[in-house]
C-alpha positions as CSV (number, residue, x, y, z in Angstrom):
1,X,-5.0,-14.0,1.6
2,X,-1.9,-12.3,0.2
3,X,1.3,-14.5,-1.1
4,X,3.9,-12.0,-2.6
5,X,5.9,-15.5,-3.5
6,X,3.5,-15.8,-6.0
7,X,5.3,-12.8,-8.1
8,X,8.6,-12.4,-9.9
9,X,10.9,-9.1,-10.7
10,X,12.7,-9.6,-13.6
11,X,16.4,-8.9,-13.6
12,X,17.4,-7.5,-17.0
13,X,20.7,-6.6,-18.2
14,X,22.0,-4.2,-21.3
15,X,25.4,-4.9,-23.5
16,X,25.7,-4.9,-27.2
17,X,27.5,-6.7,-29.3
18,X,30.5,-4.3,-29.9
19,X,32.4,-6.5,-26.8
20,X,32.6,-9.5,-28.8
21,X,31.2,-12.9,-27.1
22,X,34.0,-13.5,-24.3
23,X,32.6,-10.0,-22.7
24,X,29.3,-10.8,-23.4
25,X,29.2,-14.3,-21.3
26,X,31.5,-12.6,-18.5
27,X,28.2,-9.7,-18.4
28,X,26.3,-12.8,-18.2
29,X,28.1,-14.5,-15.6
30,X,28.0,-11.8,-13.7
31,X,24.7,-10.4,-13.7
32,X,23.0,-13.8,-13.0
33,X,25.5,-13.7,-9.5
34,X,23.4,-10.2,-8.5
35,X,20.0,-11.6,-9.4
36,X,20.8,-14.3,-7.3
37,X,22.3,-12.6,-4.5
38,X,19.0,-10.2,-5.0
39,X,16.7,-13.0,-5.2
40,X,17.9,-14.4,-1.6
41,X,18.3,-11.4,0.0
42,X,16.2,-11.1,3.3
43,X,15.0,-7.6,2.1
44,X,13.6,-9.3,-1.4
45,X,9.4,-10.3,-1.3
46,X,9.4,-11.8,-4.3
47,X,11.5,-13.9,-6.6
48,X,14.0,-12.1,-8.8
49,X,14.3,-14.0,-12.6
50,X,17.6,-13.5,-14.2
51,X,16.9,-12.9,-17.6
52,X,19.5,-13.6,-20.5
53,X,21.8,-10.1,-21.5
54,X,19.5,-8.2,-24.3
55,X,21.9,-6.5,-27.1
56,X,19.6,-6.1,-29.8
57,X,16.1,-3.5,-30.0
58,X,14.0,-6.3,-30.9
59,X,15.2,-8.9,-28.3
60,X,14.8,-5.6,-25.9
61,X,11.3,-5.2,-27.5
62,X,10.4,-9.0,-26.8
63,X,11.2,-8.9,-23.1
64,X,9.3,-6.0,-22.7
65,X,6.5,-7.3,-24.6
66,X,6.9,-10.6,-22.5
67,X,7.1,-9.0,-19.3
68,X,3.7,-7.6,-20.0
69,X,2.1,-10.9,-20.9
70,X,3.4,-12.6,-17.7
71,X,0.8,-12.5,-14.7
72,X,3.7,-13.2,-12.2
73,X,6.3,-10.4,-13.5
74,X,5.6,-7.2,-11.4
75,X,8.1,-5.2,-13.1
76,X,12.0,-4.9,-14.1
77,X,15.1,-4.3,-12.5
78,X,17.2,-2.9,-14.9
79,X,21.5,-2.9,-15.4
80,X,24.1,-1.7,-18.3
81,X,27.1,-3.5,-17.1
82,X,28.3,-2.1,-20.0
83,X,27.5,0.7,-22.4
84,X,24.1,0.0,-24.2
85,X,23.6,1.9,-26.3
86,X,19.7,3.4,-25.7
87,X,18.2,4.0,-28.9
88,X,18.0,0.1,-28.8
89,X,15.3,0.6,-25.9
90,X,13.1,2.7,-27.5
91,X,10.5,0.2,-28.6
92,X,10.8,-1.8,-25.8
93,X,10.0,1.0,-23.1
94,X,7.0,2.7,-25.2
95,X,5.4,-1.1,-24.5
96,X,6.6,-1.4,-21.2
97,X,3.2,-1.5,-19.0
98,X,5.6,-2.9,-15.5
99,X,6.9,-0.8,-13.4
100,X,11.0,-1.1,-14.0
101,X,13.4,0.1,-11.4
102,X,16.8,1.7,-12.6
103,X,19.5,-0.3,-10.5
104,X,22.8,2.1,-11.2
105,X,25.7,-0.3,-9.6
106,X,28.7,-2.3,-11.2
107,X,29.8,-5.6,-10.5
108,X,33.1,-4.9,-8.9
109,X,33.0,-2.6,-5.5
110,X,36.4,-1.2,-5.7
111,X,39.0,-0.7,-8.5
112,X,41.6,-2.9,-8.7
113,X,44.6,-0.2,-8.9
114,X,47.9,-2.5,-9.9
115,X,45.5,-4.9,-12.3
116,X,43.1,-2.2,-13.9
117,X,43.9,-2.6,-17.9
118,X,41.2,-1.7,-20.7
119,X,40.0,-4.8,-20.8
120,X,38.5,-4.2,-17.6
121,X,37.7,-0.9,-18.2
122,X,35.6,-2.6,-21.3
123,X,33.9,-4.9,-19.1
124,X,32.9,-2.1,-15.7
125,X,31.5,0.9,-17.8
126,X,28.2,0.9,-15.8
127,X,29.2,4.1,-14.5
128,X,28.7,5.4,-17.8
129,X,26.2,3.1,-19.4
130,X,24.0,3.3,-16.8
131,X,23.9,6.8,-17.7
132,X,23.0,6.8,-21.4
133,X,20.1,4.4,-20.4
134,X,19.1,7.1,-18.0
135,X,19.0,9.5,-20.4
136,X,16.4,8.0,-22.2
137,X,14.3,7.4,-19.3
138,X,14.1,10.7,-18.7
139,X,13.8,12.0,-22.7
140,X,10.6,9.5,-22.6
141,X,9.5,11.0,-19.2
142,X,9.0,7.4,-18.0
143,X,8.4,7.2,-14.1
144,X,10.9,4.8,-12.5
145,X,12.8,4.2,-9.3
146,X,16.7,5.1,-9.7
147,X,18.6,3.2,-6.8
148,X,22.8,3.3,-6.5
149,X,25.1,1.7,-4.6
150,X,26.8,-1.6,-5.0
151,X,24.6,-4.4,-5.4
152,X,25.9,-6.1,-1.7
153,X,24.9,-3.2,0.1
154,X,22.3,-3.9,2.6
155,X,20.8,-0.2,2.0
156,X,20.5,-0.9,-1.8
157,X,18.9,-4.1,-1.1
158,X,16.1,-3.1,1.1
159,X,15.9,-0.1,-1.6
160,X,14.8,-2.9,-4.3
161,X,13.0,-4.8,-1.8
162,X,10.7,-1.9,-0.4
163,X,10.6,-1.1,-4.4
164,X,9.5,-4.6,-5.4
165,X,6.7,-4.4,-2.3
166,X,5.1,-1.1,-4.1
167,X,5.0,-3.1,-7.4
168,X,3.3,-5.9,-5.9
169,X,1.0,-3.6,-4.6
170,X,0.1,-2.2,-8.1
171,X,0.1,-5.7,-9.7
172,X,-2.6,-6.7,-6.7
173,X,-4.7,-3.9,-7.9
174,X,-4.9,-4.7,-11.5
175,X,-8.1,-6.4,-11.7
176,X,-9.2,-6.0,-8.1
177,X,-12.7,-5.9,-7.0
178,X,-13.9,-3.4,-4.2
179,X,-17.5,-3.9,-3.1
180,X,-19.6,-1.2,-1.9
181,X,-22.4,-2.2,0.9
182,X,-24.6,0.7,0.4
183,X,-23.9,3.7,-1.2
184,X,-21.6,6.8,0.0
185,X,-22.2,8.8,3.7
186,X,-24.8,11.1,2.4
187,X,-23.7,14.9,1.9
188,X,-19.8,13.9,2.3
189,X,-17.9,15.4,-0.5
190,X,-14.5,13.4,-0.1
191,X,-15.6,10.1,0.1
192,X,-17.1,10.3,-3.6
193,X,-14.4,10.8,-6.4
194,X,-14.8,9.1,-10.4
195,X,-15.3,5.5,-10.1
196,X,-14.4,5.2,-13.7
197,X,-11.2,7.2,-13.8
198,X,-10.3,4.8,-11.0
199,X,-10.6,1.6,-13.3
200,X,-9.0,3.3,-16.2
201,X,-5.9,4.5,-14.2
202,X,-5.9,2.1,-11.4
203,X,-6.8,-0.9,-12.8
204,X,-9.3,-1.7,-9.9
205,X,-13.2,-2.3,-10.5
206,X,-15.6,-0.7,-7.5
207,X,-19.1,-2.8,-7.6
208,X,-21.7,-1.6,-5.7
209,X,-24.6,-3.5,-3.7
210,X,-27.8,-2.8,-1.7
211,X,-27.3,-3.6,1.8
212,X,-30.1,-6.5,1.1
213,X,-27.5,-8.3,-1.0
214,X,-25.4,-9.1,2.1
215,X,-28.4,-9.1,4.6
216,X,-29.6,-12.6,2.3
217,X,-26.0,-13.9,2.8
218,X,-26.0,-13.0,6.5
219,X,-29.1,-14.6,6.9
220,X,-28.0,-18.0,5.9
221,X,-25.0,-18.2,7.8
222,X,-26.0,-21.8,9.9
223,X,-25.8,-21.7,13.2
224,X,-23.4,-24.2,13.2
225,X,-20.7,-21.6,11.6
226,X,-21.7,-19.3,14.0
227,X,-20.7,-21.7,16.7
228,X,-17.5,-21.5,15.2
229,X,-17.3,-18.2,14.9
230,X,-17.8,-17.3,18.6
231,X,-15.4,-20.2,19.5
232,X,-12.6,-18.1,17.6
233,X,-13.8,-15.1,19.6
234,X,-13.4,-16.9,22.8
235,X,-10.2,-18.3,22.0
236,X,-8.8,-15.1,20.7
237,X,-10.0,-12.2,22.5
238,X,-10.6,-11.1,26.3
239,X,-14.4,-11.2,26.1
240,X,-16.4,-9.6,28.4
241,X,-18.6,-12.0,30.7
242,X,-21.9,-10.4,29.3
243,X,-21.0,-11.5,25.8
244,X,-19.9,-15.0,27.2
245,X,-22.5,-18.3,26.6
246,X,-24.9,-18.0,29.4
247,X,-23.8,-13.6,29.5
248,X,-27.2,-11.3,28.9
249,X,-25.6,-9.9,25.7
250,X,-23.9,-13.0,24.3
251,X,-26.9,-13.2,21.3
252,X,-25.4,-10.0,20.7
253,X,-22.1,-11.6,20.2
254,X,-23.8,-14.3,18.0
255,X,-25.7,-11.6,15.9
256,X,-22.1,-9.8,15.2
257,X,-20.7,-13.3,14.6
258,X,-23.5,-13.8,11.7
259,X,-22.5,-10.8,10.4
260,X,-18.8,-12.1,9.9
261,X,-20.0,-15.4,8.5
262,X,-22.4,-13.5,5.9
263,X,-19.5,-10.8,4.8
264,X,-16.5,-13.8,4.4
265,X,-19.0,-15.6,2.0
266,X,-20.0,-12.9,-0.4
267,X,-16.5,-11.8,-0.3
268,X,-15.2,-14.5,-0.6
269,X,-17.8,-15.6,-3.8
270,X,-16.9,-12.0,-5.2
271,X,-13.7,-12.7,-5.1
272,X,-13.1,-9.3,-3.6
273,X,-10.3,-7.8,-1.9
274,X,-11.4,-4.8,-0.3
275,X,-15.2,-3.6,0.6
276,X,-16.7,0.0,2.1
277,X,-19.9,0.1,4.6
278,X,-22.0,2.9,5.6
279,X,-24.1,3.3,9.0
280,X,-26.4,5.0,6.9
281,X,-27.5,2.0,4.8
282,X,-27.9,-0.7,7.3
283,X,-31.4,-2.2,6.5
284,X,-32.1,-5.7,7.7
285,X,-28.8,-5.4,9.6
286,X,-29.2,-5.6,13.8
287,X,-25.7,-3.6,14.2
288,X,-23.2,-2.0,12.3
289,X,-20.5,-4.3,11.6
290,X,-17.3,-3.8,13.4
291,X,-15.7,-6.8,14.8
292,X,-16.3,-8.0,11.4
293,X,-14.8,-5.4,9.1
294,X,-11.8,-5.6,12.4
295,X,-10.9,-9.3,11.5
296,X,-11.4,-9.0,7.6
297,X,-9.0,-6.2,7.8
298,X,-6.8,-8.1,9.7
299,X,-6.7,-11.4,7.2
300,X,-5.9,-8.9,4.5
301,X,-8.8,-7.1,3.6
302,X,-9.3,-3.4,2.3
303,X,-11.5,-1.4,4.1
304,X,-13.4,1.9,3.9
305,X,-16.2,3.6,6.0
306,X,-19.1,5.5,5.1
307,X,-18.4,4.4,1.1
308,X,-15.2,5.5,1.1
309,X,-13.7,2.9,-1.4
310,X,-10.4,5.1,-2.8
311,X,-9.2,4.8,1.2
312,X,-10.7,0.7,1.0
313,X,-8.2,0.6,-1.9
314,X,-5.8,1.8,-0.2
315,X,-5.5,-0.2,2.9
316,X,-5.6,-3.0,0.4
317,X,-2.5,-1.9,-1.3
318,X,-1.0,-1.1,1.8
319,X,-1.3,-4.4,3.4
320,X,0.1,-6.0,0.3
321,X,3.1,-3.5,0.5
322,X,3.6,-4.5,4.4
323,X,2.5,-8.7,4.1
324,X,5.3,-10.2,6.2
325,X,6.6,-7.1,8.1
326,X,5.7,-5.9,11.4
327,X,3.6,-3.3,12.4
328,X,0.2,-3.9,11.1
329,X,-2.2,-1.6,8.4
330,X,-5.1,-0.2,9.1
331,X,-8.1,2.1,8.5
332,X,-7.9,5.4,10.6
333,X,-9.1,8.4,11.3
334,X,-7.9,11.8,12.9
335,X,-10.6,12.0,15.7
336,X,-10.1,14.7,18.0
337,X,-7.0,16.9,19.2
338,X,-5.4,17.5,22.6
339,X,-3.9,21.0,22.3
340,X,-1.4,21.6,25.5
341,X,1.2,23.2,26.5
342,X,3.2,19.5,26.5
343,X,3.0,18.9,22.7
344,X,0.2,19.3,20.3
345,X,-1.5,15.7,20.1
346,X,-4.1,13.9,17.4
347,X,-6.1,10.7,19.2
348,X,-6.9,8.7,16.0
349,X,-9.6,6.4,16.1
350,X,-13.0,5.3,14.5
351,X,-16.8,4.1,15.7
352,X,-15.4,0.5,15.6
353,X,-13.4,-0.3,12.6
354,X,-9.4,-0.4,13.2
355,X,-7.7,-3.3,12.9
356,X,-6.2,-5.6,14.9
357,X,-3.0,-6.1,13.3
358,X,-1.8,-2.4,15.1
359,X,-2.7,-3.7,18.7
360,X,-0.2,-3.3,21.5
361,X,-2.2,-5.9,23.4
362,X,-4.5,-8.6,23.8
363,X,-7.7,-6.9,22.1
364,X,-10.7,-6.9,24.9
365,X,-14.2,-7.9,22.6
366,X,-16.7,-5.8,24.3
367,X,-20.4,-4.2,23.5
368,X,-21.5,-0.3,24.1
369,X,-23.3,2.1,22.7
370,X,-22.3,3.4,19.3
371,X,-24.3,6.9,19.8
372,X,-24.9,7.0,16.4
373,X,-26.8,5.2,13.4
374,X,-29.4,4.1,15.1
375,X,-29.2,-0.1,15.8
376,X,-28.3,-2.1,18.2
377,X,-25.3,-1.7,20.3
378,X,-22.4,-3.3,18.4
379,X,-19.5,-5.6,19.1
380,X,-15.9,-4.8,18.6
381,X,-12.5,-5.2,19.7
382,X,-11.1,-2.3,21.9
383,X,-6.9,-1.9,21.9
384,X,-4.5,0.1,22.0
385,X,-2.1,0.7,19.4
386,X,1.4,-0.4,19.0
387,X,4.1,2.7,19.8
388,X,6.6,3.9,17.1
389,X,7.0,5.8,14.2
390,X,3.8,5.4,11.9
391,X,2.4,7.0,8.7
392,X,-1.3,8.1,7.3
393,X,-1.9,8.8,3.7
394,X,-4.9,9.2,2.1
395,X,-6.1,9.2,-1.7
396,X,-8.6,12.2,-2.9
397,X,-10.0,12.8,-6.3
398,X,-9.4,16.3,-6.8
399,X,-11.2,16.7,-10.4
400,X,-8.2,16.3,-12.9
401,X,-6.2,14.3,-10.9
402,X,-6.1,11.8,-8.3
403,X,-3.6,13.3,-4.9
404,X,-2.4,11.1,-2.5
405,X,-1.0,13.0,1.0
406,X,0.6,11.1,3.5
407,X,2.0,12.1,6.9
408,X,4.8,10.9,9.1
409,X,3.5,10.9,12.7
410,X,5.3,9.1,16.3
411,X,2.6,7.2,18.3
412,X,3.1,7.6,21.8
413,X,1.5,6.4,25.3
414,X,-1.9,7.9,26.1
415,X,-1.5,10.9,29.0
416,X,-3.8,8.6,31.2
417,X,-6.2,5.8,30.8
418,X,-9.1,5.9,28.8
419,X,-11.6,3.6,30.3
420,X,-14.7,4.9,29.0
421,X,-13.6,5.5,25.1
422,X,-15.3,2.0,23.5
423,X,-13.1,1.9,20.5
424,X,-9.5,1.1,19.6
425,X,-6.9,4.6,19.3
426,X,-4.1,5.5,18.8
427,X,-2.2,8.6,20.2
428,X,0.4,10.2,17.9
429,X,2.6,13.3,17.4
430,X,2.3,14.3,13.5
431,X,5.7,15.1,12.3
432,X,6.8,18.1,12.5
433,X,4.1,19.4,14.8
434,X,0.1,19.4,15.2
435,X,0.0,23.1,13.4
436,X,1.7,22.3,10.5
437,X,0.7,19.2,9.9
438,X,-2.5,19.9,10.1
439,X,-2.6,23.0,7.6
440,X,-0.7,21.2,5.4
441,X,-2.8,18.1,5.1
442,X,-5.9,20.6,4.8
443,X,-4.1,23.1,2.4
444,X,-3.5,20.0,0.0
445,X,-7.3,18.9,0.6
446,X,-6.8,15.6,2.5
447,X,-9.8,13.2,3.4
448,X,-10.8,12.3,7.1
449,X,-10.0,8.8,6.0
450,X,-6.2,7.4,6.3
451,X,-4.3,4.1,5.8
452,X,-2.5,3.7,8.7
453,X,1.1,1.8,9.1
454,X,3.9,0.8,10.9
455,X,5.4,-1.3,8.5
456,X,5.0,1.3,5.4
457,X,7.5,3.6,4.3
458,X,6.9,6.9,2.9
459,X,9.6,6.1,0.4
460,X,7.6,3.1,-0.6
461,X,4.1,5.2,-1.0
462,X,5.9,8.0,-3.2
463,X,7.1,4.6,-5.4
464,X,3.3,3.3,-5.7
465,X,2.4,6.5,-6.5
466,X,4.6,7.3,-9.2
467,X,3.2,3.5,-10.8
468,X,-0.4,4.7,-10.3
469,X,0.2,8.5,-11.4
470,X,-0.7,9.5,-8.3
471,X,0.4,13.0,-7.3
472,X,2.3,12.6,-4.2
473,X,2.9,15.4,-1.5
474,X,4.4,14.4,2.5
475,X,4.3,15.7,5.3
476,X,7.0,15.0,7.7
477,X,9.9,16.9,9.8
478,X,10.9,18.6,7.3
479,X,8.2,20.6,5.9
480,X,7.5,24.0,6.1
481,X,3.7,25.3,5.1
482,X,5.4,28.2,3.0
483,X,6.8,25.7,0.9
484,X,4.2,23.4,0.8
485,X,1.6,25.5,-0.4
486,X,4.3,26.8,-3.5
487,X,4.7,22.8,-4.4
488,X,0.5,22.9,-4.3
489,X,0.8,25.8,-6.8
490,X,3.8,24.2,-9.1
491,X,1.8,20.7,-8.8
492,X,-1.4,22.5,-10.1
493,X,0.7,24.2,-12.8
494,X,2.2,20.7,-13.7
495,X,-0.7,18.6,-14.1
496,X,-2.5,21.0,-15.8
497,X,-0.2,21.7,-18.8
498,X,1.1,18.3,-18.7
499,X,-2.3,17.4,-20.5
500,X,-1.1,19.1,-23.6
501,X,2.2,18.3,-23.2
């Protein structure tokens, strides 16, 4: 469901003409030897396309103009291998709608000491070029990723790489569809936010639907498709023997297997890419869906409970930003707390939907009571979650601005089994401890809701947030609630005046 090979990064390169040609096609030479060493670099999602030197504003202002027009360009990766002079990008970067990322390095790593003449001083005046066309970013106030090193370096690589995943994240947004089964959890204040300020920022369209639109669709599912569908559960999972062909609760399995059939179609007709549900509106539905939402997750899907489509959106754009990486995404949820003299803990978990691509194990498919919501008891897959460091953020709409918090956390073994909780968990340690984690993350007003990921870096979530002016605060080892709640204040100070500004 998601191919980043589909998109391309263009590598761009600024001279002028003052050089004379013979500089010119050495600049040329060269900078087509990065964006190929770029391009095959095992830290690299996507293709990078060398594009030829720009020296002139309006061949500046046609690639830009270009870049915008391409469906496959996710954004720039910008060099001065020589001064360039940045007037010249003025027109360009007031069109620029990609993200561009500011790669400060020079084509030579050391300096040639007994050779070094002005000719090659002419050639290797990134270290000053780069500079003026900084300066320009910054008079404009354009956001952008600065990254410096030499262009070998594996660190400056996986820099561009885990830059070039946040981009592909945005471009996946831009004309996305989120479906809404039912309408938000009734009385929850966090879950709502301005679906129209979404599509105008974001880029992404949120559609909404009575729960009778997918009932039909689940409905028709044949039962030849369910057949199928329980056949991949078999195959799959560690089913319990009552949901087994011949078990007393295998219709059960069936029922949850329509369900699946039913969502995959009118998804998959809607051409949608994430999709919230609700336990509150499940008319005409026997259970709430969970093994469903589990697998659609885990194929690539974004998903949010109880309407919650900014976090559906979210999980969407943070599988893109972790599609080929290890670790798995996934909707979550701070659940309860185990305070103790060991270490402050957080057991994150959900009724049923977390998905499989975080299990440590084989998931076990097994039906219980949900407690809550009133229908039948549902299926689901019950894991534990892999161990490592890990990371939660979380998207609220705080009036005049959309915030996204995000905080580092270490998932660790449970203290003991938990054979009676029916979902899948996690256990973490939220960076730097429970208490200021927690007041942080409730000082800055964050949701109940989280994408949840291995694979996802904070570094890459502050990038996608910049692209989606997104207000960005963390929470990790190094914070300090003092502090935080002055950056609260100097944010609010920020994005208020920056409206007149």
């Amino acid at each position: 469901m998601i191919d980043l090979t589909q998109y391309e990064v263009w590598f761009v390169t600024g001279s002028q003409h003052l050089y004379g040609p013979k500089t010119l096609e050495q600049v040329a030479v060269n900078s087509r030897e990065i964006a190929t060493a770029l391009g095959a670099s095992a830290h690299m999602p996507v293709k990078v396309v060398f594009k030829p030197v720009v020296t002139t504003p309006d061949a500046i202002r046609e690639l830009c103009l270009e870049a915008n027009s391409s469906k496959n360009c996710i954004g720039l990766i910008t060099w001065m291998h020589t001064f360039s002079p940045a007037k010249m990008w003025i027109a360009g970067l007031s069109l620029l709608r990609k993200p561009f990322a500011h790669l400060h390095t020079q084509y030579n790593r050391e300096i040639p000491w007994a050779e070094i003449d002005m000719n090659f001083m002419n050639l290797n005046q990134a270290a000053h070029g780069d500079r003026e066309f900084g300066f320009i970013g910054s008079r404009m106030r354009l956001d952008r990723k600065v990254v410096v090193g030499h262009w070998q370096d594996e660190d400056v690589q996986a820099d561009l790489g885990m830059w070039a995943r946040a981009a592909a994240a945005w471009a996946d947004w831009q004309g996305a569809r989120l479906a809404r089964f039912g309408d938000n959890m009734r009385d929850v204040a966090v879950t709502e936010g301005d679906k129209v300020q979404a599509q105008i920022q974001f880029g992404y369209d949120v559609y909404g639907y009575g729960v009778g639109d997918l009932v039909k669709v689940v409905r028709e599912a044949s039962d030849a498709e369910v057949d199928r569908m329980v056949e991949a559960y078999l195959d799959e999972y560690e089913v319990v023997p009552a949901l087994q062909p011949g078990g007393e609760k295998h219709a059960s399995l069936r029922e949850g297997a329509r369900i699946e059939v039913g969502m995959r179609k009118f998804l998959e007709a809607g051409s949608f890419k994430a999709f919230t549900t609700t336990f509150e509106d499940l008319h005409g539905l026997a259970q709430l869906p969970g093994l469903a939402v589990q697998r659609l997750m885990r194929d690539g899907y974004g998903f949010g409970a109880e309407g919650d489509w900014k976090t559906s959106a979210l999980v969407r754009a943070m599988k893109v930003m972790s599609e080929g990486l290890k670790g798995g995404v996934s909707f979550m949820e701070d659940y309860t707390y185990h305070f103790s003299a060991g270490g402050d803990k957080v057991l994150g978990a959900h009724m049923l939907e977390v998905c499989e691509s975080i299990a440590s194990n084989r998931p076990k498919l097994d039906i219980l009571p949900l407690s809550i919501g009133g229908k039948a008891d549902p299926v689901r897959l019950i894991f534990d979650a892999n161990l490592g460091p890990a990371i939660g953020a979380s998207i609220m709409d705080m009036g005049q601005r959309f915030r996204m918090v995000a905080n580092v956390v270490d998932v660790i073994p449970t203290d003991a089994p938990l054979p009676n909780l029916p979902v899948a968990r996690a256990l973490w340690l939220p960076r730097p401890n429970l208490k200021v984690a927690a007041a942080a993350w409730i000082y800055a007003g964050g949701a109940h809701h989280t994408s949840f990921s291995y694979s996802v870096t904070a570094g890459q979530l502050h990038d996608f947030a910049e692209m989606a002016g997104i207000e960005f605060l963390l929470i990790d080892e190094n914070t300090r609630v003092d502090e935080f709640k002055d950056k609260l204040r100097w944010n609010d100070l920020y994005y208020h005046l920056s409206k007149g500004l």
